[in-house]
VEXVO-343641 format. One line per field, with one value per residue (C-alpha): residue number from 0; residue in one letter; z, x, y. Coordinates in pm, 1 decimal, m for minus. Layout:
// residues N
seq: [NUM|...]
type: [A|...]
z: [Z|...]
x: [X|...]
y: [Y|...]
//
This chain:
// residues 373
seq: [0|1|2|3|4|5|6|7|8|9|10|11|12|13|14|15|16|17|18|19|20|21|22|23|24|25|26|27|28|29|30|31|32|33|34|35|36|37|38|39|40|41|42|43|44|45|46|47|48|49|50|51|52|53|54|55|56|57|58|59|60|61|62|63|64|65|66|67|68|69|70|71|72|73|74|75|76|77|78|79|80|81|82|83|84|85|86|87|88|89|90|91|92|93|94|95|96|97|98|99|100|101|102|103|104|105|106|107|108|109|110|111|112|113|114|115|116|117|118|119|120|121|122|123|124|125|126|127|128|129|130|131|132|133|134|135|136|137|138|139|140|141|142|143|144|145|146|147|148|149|150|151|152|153|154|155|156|157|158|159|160|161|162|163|164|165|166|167|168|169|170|171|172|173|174|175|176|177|178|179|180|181|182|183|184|185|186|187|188|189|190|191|192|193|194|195|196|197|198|199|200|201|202|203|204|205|206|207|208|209|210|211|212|213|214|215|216|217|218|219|220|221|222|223|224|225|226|227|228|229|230|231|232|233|234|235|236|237|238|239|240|241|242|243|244|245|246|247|248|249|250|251|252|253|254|255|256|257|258|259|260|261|262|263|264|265|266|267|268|269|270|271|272|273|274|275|276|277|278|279|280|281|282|283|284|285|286|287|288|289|290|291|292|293|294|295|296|297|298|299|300|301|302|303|304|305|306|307|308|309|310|311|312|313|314|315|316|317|318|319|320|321|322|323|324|325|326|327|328|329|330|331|332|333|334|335|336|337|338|339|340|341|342|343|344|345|346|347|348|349|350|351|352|353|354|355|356|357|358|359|360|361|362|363|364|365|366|367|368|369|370|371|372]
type: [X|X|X|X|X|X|X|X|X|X|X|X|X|X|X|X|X|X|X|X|X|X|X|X|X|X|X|X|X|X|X|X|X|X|X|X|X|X|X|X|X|X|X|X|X|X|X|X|X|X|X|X|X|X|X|X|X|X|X|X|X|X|X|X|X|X|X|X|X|X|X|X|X|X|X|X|X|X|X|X|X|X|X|X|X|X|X|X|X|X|X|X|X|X|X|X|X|X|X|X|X|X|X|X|X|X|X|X|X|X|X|X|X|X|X|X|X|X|X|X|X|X|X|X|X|X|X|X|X|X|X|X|X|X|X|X|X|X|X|X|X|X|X|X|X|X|X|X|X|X|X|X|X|X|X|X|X|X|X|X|X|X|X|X|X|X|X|X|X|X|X|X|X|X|X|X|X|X|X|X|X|X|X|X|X|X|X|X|X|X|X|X|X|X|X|X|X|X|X|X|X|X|X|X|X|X|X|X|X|X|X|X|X|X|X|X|X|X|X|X|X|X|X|X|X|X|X|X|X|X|X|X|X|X|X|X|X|X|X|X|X|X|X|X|X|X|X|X|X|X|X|X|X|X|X|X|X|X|X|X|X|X|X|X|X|X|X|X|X|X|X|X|X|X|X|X|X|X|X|X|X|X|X|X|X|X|X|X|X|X|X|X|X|X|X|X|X|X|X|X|X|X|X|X|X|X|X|X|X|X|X|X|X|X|X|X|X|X|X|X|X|X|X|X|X|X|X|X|X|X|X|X|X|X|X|X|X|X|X|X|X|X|X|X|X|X|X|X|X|X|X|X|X|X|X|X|X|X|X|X|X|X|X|X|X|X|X|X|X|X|X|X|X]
z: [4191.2|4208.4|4480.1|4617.6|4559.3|4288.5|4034.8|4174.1|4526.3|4871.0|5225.5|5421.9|5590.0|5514.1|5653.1|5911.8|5786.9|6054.8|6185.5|6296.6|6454.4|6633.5|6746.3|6895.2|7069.1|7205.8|7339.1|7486.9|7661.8|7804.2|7644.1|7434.2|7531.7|7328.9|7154.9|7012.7|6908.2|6752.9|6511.8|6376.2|6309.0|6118.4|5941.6|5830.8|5739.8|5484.1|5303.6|5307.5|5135.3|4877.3|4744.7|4742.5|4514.5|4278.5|4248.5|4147.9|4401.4|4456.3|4840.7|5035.9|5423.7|5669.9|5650.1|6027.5|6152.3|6477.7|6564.0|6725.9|6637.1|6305.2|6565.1|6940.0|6949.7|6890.2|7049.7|7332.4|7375.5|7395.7|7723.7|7851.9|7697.3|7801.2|7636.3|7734.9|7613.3|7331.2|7417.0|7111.5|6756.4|6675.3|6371.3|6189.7|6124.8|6328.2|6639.4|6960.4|6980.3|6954.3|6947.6|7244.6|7207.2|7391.0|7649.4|7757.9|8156.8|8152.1|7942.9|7574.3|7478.3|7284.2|7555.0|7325.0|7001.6|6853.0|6615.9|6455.5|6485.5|6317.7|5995.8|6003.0|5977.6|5667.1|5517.6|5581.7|5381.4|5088.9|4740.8|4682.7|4887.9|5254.8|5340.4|5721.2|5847.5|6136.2|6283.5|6227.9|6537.3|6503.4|6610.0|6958.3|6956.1|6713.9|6892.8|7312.6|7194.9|7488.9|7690.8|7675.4|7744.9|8133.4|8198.0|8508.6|8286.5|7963.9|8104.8|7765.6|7437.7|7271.4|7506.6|7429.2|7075.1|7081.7|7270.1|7020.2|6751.4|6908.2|7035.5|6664.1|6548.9|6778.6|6683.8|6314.5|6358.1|6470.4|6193.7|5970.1|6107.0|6116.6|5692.0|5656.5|5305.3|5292.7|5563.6|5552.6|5832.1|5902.5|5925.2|5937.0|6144.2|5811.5|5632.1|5963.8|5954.3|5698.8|5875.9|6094.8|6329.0|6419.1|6445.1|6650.6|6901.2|6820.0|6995.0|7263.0|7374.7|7396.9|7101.1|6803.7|6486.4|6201.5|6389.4|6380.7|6032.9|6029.2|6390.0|6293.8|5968.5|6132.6|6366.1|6119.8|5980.7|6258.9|6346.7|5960.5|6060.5|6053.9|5904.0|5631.8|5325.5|5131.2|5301.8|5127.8|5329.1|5293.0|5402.1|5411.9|5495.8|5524.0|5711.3|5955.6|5834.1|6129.0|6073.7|5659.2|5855.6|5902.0|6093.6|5850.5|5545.6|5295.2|5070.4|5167.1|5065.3|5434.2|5497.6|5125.3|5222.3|5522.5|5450.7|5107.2|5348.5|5517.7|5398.7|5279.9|4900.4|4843.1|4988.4|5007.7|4915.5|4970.7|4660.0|4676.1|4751.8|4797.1|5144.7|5022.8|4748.8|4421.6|4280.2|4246.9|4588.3|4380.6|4188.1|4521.1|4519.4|4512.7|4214.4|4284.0|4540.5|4408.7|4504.7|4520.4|4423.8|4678.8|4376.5|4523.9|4842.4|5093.2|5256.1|5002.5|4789.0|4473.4|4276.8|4038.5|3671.7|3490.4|3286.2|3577.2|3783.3|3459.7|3398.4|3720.5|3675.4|3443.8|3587.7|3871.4|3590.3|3504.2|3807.5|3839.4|3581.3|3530.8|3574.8|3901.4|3985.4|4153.8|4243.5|4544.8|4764.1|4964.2|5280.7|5414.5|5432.3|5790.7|6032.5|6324.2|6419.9|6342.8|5940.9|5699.5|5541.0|5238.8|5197.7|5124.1|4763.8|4746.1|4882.0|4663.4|4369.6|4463.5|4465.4|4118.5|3983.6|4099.2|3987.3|3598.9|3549.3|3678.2|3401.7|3160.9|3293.0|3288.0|3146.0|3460.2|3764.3|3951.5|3795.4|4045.0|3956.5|3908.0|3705.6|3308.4|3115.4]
x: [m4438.3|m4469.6|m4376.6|m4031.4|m3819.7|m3629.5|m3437.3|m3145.0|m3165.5|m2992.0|m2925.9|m2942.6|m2633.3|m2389.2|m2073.0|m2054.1|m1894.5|m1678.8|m1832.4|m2098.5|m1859.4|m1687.5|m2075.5|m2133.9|m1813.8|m1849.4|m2234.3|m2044.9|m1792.7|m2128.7|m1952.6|m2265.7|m2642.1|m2907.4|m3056.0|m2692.3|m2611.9|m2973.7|m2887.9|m2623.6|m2746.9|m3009.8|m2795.9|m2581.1|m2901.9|m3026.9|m2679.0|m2672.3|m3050.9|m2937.1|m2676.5|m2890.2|m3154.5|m2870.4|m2684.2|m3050.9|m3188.3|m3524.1|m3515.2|m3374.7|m3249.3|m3123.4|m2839.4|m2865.9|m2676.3|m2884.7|m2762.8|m2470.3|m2579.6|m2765.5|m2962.5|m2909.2|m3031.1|m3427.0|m3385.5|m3250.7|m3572.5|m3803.2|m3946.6|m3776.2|m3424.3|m3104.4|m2748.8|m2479.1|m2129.5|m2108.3|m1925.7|m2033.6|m1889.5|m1682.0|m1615.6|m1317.8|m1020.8|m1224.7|m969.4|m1081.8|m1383.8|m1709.7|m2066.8|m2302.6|m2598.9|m2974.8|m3060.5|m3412.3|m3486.6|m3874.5|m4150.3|m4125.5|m4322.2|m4339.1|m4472.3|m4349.0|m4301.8|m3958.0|m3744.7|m4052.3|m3973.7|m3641.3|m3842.6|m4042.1|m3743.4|m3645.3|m3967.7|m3974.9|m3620.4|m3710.2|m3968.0|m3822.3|m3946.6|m3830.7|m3695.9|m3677.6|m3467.2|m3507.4|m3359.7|m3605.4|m3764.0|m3540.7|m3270.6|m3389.3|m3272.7|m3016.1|m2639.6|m2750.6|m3054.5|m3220.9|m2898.6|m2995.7|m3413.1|m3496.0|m3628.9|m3786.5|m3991.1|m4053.2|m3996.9|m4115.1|m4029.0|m4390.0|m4487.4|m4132.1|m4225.3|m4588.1|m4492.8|m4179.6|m4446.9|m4656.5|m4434.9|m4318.4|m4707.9|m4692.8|m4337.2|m4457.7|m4818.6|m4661.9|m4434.7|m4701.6|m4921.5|m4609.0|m4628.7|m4361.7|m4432.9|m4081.6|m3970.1|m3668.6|m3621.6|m3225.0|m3265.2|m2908.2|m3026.4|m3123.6|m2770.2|m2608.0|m2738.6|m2614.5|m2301.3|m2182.3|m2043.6|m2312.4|m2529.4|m2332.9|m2299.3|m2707.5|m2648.3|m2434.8|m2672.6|m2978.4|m3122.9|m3221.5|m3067.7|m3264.0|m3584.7|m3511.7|m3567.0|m3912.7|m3936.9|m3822.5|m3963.4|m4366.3|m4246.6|m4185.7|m4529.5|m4688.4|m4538.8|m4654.5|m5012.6|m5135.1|m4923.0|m5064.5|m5170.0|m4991.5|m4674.3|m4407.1|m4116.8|m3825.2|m3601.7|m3230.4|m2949.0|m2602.4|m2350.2|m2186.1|m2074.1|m1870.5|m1581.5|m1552.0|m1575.2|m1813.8|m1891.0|m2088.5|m1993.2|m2235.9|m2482.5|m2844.0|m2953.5|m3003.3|m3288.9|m3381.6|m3738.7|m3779.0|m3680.6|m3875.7|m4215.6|m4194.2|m4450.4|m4232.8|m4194.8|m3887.0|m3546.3|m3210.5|m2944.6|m2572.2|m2383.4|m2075.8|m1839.6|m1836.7|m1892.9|m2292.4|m2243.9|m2425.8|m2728.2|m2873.6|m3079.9|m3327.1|m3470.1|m3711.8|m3812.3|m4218.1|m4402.4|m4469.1|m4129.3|m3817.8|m3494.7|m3217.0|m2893.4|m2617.5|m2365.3|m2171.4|m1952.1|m1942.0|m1626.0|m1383.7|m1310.7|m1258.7|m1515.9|m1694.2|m1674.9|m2031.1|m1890.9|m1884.1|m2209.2|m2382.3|m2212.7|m2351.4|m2729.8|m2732.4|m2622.9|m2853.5|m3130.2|m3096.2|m3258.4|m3459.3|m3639.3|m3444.5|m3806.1|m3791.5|m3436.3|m3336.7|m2969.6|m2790.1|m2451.9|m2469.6|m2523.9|m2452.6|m2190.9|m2208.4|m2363.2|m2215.6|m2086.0|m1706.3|m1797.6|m1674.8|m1246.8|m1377.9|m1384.0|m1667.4|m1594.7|m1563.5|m1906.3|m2076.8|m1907.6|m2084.0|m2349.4|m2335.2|m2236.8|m2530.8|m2795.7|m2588.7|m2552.3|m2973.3|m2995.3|m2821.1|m2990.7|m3352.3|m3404.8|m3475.1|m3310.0|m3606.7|m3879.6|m4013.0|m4061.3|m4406.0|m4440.7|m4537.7|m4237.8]
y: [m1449.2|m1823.4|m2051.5|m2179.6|m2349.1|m2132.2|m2285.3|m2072.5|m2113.0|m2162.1|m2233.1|m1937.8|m1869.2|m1604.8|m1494.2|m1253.8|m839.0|m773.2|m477.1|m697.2|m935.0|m691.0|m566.3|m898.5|m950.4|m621.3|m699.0|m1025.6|m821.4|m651.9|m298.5|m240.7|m296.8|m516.6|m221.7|m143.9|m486.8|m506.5|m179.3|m359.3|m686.6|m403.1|m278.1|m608.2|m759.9|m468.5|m514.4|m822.8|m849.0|m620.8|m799.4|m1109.9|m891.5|m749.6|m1112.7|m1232.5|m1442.4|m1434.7|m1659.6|m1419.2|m1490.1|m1223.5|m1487.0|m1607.9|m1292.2|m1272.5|m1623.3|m1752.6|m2123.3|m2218.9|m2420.8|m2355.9|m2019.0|m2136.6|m2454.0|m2285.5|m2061.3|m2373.4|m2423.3|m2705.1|m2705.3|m2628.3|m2653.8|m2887.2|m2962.1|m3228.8|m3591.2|m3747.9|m3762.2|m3426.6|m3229.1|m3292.0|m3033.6|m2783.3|m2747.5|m2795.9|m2570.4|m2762.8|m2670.1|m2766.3|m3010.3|m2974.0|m3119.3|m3189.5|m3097.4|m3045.3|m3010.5|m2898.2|m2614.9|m2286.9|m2083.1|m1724.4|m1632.5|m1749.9|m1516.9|m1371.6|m1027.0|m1187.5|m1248.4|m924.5|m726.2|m969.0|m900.3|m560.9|m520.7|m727.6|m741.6|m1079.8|m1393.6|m1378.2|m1712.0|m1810.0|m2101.7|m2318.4|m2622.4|m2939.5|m3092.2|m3357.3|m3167.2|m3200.7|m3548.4|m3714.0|m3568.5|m3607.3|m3884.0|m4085.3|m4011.0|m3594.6|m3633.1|m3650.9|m3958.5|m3819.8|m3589.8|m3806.7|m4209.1|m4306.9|m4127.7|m4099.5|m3851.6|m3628.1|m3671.8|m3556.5|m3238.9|m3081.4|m3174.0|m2938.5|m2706.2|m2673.2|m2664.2|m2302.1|m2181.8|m2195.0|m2061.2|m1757.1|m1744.2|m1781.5|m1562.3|m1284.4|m1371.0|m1619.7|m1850.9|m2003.5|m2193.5|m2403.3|m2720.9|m2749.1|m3146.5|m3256.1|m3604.8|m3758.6|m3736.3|m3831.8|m4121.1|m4246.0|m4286.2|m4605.9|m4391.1|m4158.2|m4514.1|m4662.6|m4330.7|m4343.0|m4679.4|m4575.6|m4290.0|m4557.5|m4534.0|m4796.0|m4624.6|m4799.5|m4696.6|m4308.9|m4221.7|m4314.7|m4159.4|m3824.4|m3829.9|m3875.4|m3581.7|m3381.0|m3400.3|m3415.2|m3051.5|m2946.6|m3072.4|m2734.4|m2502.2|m2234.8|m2410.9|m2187.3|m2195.1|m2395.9|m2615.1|m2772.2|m2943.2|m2923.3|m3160.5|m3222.6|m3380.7|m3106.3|m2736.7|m2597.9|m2360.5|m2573.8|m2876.4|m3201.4|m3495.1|m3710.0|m3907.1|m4158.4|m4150.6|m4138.9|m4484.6|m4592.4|m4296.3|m4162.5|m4316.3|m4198.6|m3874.5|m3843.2|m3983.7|m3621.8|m3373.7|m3095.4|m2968.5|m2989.6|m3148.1|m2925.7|m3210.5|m3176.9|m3341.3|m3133.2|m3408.0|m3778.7|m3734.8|m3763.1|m4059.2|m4051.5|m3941.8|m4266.6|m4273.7|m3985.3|m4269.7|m4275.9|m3887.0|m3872.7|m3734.3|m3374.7|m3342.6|m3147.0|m3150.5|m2866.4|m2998.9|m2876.3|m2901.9|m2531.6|m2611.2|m2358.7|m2510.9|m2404.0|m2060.9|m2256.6|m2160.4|m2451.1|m2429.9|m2387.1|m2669.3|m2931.0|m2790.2|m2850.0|m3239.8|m3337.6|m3183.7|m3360.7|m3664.7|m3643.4|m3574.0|m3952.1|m4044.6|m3706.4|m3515.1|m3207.6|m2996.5|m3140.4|m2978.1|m2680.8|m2554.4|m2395.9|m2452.2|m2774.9|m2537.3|m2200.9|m1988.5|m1952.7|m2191.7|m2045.9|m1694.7|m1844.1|m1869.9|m2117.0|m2101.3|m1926.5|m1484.1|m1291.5|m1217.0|m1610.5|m1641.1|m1376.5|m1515.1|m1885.0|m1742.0|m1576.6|m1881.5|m2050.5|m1783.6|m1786.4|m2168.6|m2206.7|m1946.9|m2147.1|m2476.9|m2396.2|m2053.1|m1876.9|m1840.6|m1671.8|m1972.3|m2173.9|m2560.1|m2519.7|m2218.1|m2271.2|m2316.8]
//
């Protein structure tokens, strides 16, 4: 099978079944142990990868049901990290309930392996490409910024920087030595700053908002530095998905170079709305990059017309070759436990639709970019 990314791809996240929902509530209420908790997530997970296989995907994710937070629940095992309440920008329509941010107390460090056994169970449920997802370094950083990092254990931010590189460098040499090949970077810093407001609360919390681009996109690589040669990353980013809503809006001109400097192979691009502006800002992608058009919303249960997904590869293709172009939702179904305003039959069917129109687009859905046509 060739590499990722597929020509029908996507994000990673999927909604929650119930009977897992009521599993974890139940393990919250401390009425069932770990182990029971753990057997359900089991069994979710195997369901869940089958209907990825039969729909025709060939990236498929044990859609994040282990996690509370797309993010906070690796963060959160770093050495050196705890979680705090957020008094920065908020979602919108989202109510009152609003995710925590990191905060940095002592020394980052991957002293364990992090969700590994995570991605062996994917792997051992799947003969299609196992697909693991994890927030990007940067993540670390962009919501608490300078304001969230101790300055009593990092006075100057170089130092900070050099250590989640490493700590990342760990975190994915045990993910590659547990067989992971696809690994996905949750990088939502880049989109959000595209923003004035999250720039200006960049500001607020200390930090010099034209500078981070650049800052977070060397980080990135240097926590790639020595990653399996054969595994394939990318990165993915949008502007907010909690409970259908965001926090972000504009297009990417302000960071597309930044963000296409970042040794990854491909770049997971939400285009669903125009929240993210046009396609113009690919005129910059690098000779040999692709990008993954998040054309599919996962906000909404109105489901896109082939008609229309197709109009707008194609309009992207005037910036982009189309053999450079892949296809997926704009994110998951299901960054958080909570889930997105959309059912599960809506979800399945989004994902249909982006395995047939890839299909009628390129030929094959399950094709990598750099397979012979």
């Amino acid at each position: 099978m060739p590499p990722p990314p597929y020509r029908a791809d996507q994000v990673g996240s999927l909604l929650r079944p119930e009977s897992l929902a009521a599993a974890r509530a139940a393990f919250k209420r401390a009425e069932v142990d770990a182990a029971t908790l753990r057997a359900a997530e089991d069994v979710a997970v195997r369901e869940a990868v089958r209907r990825q296989e039969t729909i025709g995907l060939q990236a498929v994710t044990d859609g994040e049901f282990r996690r509370d937070w797309w993010h906070l629940d690796f963060l959160s095992q770093l050495d050196g990290v705890q979680l705090k309440s957020n008094e920065g920008e908020k979602f919108k329509i989202a109510g009152q309930e609003q995710p925590p941010i990191t905060a940095v107390t002592g020394r980052i460090g991957c002293s364990r392996p992090m969700m590994v056994d995570d991605f062996a169970f994917l792997k051992s449920v799947t003969s299609r490409t196992p697909k693991m997802t994890i927030p990007s370094p940067s993540m670390l950083h962009l919501r608490g910024g300078r304001a969230s990092i101790s300055t009593a254990v990092y006075p100057e931010l170089d130092a900070f920087w050099d250590d989640v590189a490493a700590a990342y460098r760990q975190a994915i040499a045990h993910l590659g030595a547990a067989g992971c090949r696809y690994l996905q970077l949750d990088d939502i810093t880049f989109a959000y700053l595209c923003d004035p407001k999250i720039r200006q609360n960049c500001v607020n919390n200390g930090d010099d908002p034209d500078a981070l681009p650049q800052r977070y996109a060397a980080t990135i690589n240097a926590a790639l530095r020595d990653k399996p040669a054969d595994m394939t990353v990318t990165i993915h980013t949008c502007r907010g998905n909690f409970k259908s809503a965001w926090v972000a809006e504009g297009g990417y001109e302000p960071v597309v170079e930044a963000m296409f400097s970042t040794d990854v192979d491909g770049y997971f691009m939400e285009f669903d709305s125009s929240r993210a502006g046009g396609f113009e800002p690919l005129r910059a992608l690098p000779r040999g990059k692709k990008v993954v058009l998040g054309l599919v919303t996962t906000k909404v249960g109105e489901l896109e017309s082939k008609d229309d997904l197709k109009r707008r590869i194609d309009a992207a293709a005037k910036f982009v070759p189309l053999d450079s172009l892949c296809l997926s939702p704009q994110c998951g179904f299901s960054s958080t436990h909570h889930g997105n305003a959309l059912s599960v039959d809506d979800q399945w069917r989004k994902l249909e639709r982006v395995v047939e129109v890839a299909r009628e687009v390129w030929g094959d859905a399950h094709r990598s970019i750099d397979a012979p046509r």
